[in-house]
C-alpha positions in Angstrom: -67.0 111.5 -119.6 -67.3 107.9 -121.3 -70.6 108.6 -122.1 -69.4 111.7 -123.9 -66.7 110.2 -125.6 -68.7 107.7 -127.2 -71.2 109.8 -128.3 -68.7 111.5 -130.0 -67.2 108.5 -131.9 -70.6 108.1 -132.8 -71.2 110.9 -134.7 -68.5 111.2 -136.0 -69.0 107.6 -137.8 -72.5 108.3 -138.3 -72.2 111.6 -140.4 -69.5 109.4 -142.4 -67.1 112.2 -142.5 -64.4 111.5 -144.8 -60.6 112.1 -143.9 -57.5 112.2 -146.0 -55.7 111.1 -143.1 -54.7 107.8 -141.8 -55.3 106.1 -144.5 -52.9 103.3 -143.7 -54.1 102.2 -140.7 -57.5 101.5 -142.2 -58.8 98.0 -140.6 -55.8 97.9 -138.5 -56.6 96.4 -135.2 -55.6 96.4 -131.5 -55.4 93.4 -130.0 -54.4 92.1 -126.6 -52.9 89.3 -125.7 -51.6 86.9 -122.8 -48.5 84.6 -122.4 -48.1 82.3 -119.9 -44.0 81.2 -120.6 -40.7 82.1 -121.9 -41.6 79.7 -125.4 -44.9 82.1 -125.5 -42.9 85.2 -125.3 -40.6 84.3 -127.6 -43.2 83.3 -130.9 -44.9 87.0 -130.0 -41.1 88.3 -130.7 -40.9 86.2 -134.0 -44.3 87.5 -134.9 -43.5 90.7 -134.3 -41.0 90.4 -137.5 -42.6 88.3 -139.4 -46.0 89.9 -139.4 -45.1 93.7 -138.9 -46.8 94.2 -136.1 -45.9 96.9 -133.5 -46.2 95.6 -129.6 -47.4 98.4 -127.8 -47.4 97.1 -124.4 -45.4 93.5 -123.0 -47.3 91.6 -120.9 -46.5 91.6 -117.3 -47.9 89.9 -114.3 -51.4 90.4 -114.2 -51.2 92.6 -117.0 -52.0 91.4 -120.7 -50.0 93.0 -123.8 -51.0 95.2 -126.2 -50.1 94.9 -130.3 -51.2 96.9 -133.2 -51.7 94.4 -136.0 -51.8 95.4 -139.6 -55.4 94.4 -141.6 -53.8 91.8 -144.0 -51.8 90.0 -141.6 -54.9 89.8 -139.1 -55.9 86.4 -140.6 -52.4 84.8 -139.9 -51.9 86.6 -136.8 -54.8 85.0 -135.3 -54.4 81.7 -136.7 -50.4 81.6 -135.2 -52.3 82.6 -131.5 -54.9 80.5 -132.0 -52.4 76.9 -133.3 -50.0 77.7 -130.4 -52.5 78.5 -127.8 -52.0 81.8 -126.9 -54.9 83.8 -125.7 -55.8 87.2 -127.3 -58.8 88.9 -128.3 -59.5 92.3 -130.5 -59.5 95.2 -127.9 -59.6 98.0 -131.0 -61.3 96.5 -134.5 -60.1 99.6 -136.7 -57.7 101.7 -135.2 -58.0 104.6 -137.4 -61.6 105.7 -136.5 -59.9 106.4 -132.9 -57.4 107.9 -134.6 -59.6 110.6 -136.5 -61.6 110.9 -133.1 -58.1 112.1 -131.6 -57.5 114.1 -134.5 -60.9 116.1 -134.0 -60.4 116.9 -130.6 -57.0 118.1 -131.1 -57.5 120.1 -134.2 -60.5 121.7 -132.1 -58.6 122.4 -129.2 -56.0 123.7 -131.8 -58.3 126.1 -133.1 -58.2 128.2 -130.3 -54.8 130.1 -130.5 -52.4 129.0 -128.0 -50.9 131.7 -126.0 -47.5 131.3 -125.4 -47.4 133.7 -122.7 -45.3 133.8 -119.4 -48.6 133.3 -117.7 -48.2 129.5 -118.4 -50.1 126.7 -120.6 -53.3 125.6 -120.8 -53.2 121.9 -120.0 -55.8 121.0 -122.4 -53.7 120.2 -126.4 -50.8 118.5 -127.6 -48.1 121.5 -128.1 -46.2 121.2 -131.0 -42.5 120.8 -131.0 -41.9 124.8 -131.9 -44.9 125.9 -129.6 -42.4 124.3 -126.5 -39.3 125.6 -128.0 -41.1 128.9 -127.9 -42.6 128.3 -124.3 -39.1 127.8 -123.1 -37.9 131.2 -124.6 -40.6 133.1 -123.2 -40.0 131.3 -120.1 -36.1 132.1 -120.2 -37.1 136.0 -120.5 -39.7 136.3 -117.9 -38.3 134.0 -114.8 -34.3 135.1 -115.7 -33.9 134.4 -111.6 -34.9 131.0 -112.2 -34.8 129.7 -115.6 -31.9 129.1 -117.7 -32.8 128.0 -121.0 -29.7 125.7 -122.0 -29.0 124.5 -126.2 -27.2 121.1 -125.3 -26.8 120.7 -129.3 -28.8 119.8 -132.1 -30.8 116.8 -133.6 -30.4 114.8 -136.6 -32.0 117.6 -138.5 -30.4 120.5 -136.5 -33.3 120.9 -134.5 -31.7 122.5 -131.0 -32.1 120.6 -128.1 -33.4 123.0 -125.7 -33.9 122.4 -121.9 -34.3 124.6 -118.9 -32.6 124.7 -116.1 -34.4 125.8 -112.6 -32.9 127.3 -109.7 -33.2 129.5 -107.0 -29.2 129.5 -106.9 -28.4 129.2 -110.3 -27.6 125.6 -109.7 -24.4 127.6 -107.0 -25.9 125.7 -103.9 -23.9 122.5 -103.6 -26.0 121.4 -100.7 -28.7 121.2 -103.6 -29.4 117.6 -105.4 -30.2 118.0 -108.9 -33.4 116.6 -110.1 -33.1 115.4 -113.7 -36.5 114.6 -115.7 -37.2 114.4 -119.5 -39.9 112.9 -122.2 -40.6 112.5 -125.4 -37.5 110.3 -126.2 -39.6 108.1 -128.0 -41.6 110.4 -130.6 -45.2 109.1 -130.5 -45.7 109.1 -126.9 -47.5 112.5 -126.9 -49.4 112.3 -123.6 -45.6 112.6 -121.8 -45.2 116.1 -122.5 -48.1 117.0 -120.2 -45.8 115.3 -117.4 -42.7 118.0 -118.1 -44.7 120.8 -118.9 -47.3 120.5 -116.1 -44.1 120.3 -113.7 -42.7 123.3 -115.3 -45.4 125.1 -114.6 -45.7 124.3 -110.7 -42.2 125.0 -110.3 -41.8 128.8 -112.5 -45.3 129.7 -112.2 -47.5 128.4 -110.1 -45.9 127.4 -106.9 -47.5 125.9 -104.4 -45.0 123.7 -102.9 -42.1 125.8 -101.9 -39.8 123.2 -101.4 -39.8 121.3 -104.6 -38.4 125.0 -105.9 -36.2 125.8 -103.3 -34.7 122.8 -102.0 -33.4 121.4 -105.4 -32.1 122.1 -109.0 -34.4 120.8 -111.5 -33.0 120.1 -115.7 -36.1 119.7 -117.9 -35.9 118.1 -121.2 -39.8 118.6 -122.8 -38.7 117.2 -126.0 -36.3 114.8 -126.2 -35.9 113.6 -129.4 -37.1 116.4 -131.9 -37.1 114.7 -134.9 -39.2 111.9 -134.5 -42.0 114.0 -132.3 -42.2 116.5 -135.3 -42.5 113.1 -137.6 -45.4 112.0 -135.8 -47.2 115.1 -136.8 -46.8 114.8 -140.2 -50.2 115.2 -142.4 -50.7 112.3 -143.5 -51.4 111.2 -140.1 -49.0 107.9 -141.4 -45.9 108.3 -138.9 -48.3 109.2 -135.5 -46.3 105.9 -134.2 -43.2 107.0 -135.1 -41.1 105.5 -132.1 -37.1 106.5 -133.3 -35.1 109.7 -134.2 -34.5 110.2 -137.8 -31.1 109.3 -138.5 -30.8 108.4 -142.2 -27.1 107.1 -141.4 -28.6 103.7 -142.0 -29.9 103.7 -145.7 -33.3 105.2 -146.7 -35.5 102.2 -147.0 -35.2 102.1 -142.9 -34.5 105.3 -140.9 -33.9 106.1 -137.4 -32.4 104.3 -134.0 -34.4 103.8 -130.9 -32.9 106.6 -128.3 -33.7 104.5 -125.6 -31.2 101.6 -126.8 -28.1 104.0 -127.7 -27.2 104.4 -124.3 -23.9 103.4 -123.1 -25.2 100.4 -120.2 -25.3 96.6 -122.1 -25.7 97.8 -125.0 -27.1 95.7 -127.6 -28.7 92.7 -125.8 -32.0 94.2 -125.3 -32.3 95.2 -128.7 -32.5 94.8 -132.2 -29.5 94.7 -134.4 -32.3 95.5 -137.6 -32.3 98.6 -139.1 -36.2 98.3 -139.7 -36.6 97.5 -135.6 -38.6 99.8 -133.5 -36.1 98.9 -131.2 -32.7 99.1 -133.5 -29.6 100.5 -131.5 -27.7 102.1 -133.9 -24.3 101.8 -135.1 -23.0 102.1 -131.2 -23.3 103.8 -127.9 -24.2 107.4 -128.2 -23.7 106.9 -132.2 -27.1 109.7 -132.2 -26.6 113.4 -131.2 -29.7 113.5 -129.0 -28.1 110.7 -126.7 -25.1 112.9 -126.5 -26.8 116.0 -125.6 -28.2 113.8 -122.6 -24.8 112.1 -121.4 -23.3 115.5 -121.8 -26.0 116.7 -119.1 -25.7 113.7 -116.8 -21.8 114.2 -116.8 -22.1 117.5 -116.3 -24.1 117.4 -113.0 -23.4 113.5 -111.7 -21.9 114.6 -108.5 -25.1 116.2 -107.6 -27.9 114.0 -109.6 -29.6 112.6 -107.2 -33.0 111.8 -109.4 -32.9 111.0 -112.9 -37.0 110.8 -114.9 -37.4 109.5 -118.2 -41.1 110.1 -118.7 -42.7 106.8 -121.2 -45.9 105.6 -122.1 -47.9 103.7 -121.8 -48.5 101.0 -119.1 -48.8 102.6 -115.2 -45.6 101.5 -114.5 -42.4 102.6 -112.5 -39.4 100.6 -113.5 -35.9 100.8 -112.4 -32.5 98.9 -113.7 -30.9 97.1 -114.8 -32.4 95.6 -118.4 -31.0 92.6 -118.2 -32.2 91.9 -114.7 -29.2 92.8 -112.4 -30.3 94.9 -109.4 -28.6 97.7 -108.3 -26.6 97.7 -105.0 -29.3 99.7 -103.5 -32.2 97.9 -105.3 -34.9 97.5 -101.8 -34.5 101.5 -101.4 -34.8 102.2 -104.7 -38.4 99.8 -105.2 -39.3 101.3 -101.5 -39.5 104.6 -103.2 -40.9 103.7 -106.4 -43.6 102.1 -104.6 -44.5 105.5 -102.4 -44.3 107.3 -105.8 -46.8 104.6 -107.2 -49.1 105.2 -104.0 -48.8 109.4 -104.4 -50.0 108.5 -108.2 -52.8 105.8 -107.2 -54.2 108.2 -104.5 -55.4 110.4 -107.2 -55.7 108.4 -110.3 -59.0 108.1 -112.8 -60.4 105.2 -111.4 -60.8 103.6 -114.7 -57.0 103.4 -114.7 -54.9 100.5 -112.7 -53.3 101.0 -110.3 -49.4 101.7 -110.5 -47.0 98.9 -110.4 -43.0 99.0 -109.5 -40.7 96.5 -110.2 -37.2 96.0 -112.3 -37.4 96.2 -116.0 -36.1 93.0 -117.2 -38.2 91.2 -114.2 -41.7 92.5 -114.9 -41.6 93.4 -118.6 -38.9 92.6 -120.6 -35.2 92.7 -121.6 -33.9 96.5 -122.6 -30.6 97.4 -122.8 -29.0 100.9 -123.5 -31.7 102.8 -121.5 -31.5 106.9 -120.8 -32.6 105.7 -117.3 -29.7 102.4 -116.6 -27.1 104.8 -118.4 -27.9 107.0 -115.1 -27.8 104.3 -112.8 -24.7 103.3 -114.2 -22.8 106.4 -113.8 -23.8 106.6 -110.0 -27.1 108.5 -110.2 -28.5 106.8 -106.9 -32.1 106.9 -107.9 -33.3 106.4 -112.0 -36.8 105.6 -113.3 -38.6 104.9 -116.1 -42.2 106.1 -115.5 -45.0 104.6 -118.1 -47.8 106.9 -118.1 -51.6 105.0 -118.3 -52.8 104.6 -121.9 -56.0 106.4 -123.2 -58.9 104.3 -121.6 -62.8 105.5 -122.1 -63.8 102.4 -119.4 -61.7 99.4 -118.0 -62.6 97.0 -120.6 -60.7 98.9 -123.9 -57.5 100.4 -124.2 -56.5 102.8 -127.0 -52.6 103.1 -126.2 -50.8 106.1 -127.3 -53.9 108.4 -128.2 -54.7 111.3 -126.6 -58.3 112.5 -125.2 -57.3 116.5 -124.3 -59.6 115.8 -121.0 -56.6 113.9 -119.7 -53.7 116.1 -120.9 -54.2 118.1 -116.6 -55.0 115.4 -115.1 -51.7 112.9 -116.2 -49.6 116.0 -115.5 -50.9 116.3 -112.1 -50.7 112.4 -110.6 -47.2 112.6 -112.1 -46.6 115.5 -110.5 -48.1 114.1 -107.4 -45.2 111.1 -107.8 -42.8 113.3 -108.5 -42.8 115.3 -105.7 -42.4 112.1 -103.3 -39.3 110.7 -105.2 -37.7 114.4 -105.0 -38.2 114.8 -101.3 -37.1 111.1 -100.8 -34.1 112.1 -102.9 -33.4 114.8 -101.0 -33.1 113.3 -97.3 -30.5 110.4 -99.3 -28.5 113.4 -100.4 -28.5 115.1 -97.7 -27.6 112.0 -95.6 -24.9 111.3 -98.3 -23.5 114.3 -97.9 -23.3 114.7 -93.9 -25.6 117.9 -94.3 -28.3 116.4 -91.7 
């Protein structure tokens, strides 16, 4: 597999094939860094605005960061480490020949006409935002027993906000926990998709594990925020790290609000009062339709959530509230699962992947406020989880963050499948206990 992938690359540079695309992010680089206090921390954060740069990945205990840095600030970037002693070195040295590599693959496996059948997906492309709109259609009209496709609303640019609903009971049962899971709330993290739509498929299609269809109520939301995910496919290839919706109720020189900061739970602390922020919170709480479509669904169904997923990347992580650092009454239960979901994951992991790790937000990472996943919490959803899914890796040593090799696209729907299923069944037994129906 590495071997192959590199071979690739190599070619591809070799032959000096010329793209239109991505022409911005020529000589950008990927760097990663360490911090070893608060004061350390807090110049990357300063950097962050003063530079441009975009910080993939926080560092966290034992784990470095990650931060795409732009090619004319390179030289002060490095000087600023280098003065104040922070360690770093250049994991990616131009960005954008990765970038065509994913490009090729994609196209390729593009090429071949997607069938957007009842019989199910092939696991192997990025789907488009109107190939899953589709899918769930299609889905709606084969599986009527089971699937409900739901329109909570629309986006920013009246894109609906579709989402299926699966039951064996047309969500009737009260003795059912509802299972809430969605991705793609932040637009450029492609490889989550394969998380929903690879569960989809093992609970409509391909069944193999009887319970996790009949014992619960599942509400998938593929696509998230619209906007921003159709953004990043643009052709330029210039927004494929578009991170925000595309609200232009801010001015024109800066669009968009970070979905995962408009949540009503401490809102604003964890997040950037800028416009031009990758992490700007809007105007206030649920001030974006996409957040409402989500609150609507969570009040909806509260009394039985039991399980709420927002699907992230990238990082192997499985974080829960709150992110500020205030644990939630039930905060050993809630790590004790996260940890057996991190296990179910690790069990059957690439090996060139780390291994999972669990802990609060605030605590291992960073501070985040207005998160899909504390807004939950907060409510009284018992159980709520962030899941970062592993960046692209060919080996250990390099990371390539948000890209996407189709070779993975099965394989990161299946170990989060495998997690999945262990925080459902855990979820279960607490409902069940909750609810005297032991």
């Amino acid at each position: 597999m590495r071997a192959t992938m590199h071979r690739a690359l190599v070619f591809v540079l070799l032959l000096g094939v010329a793209y239109a695309k991505f022409e911005s992010y020529e000589g950008t680089s990927v760097y990663e860094f360490s911090v070893k206090n608060g004061a350390e921390a807090k110049l990357m954060q300063q950097l962050e605005k003063e530079l441009d740069l975009d910080i993939w990945a926080h560092p966290g205990p034992s784990r470095p960061g990650t931060v795409l840095v732009p090619k004319q600030m390179k030289g002060e970037f490095e000087y600023k480490l280098k003065f104040a002693g922070i360690q770093h070195k250049v994991q990616v040295d131009n960005i954008k020949e990765y970038m065509e590599l994913e490009d090729k693959w994609l196209t390729s496996a593009r090429s071949q006409r997607a069938n957007i059948t009842a019989a199910g997906l092939s696991f192997d492309r990025v789907y488009t935002w109107e190939d899953i709109d589709q899918y769930l259609d299609v889905l709606g009209e084969a599986y009527p027993d089971t699937v409900t496709v739901v329109n909570g609303g629309s986006s920013v640019e009246r894109r609906p906000m579709k989402y299926l609903k699966i039951s064996t009971t047309n969500f009737q049962d009260k003795s059912k926990p509802v299972i809430y899971m969605q991705s793609l709330l932040h637009a450029r993290e492609w490889i989550t998709q394969a998380a929903s739509l690879y569960a989809i498929h093992r609970l409509v299609i391909d069944v193999t594990e009887r319970d996790m269809r009949n014992d619960f109520d599942w509400i998938i939301v593929p696509v998230a925020n619209p906007d921003g995910f159709v953004h990043t496919h643009g052709i330029s290839g210039t927004f494929r790290y578009w991170r925000k919706n595309r609200s232009t109720d801010y001015g024109l020189l800066c669009m968009g609000v970070d979905l995962n900061r408009n949540f009503d739970v401490i809102f604003g602390t964890g997040s950037s009062d800028n416009v031009c922020s990758d992490t700007f919170h809007g105007a206030g709480p649920f001030s974006e339709p996409e957040t409402q479509v989500i609150r609507d669904i969570i009040a909806e169904h509260k009394d039985r959530m039991e399980l709420f997923l927002d699907i992230h990347s990238f990082g192997s992580w499985i974080l829960y509230g709150y992110g500020n650092g205030t644990l939630p009454a039930n905060a050993l239960y809630t790590h004790l699962i996260g940890v057996q979901m991190a296990q179910a994951i690790d069990a059957v992991k690439k090996s060139y992947n780390p291994d999972y790790v669990v802990g609060n937000t605030a605590l291992m990472l960073y501070e985040a406020s207005g998160s899909a996943a504390d807004y939950a919490m907060s409510v009284g959803v018992p159980f709520s989880y962030t899941y970062e899914l592993p960046g692209l890796r060919f080996d250990p040593g390099t990371l390539f963050g948000f890209l996407v090799d189709p070779a993975f696209i099965e394989q990161a729907g299946f170990e989060t499948w495998e997690g999945i299923k262990v925080g459902a069944r855990y979820a279960r037994n607490s409902y069940r206990a909750r609810k005297g129906l032991l």
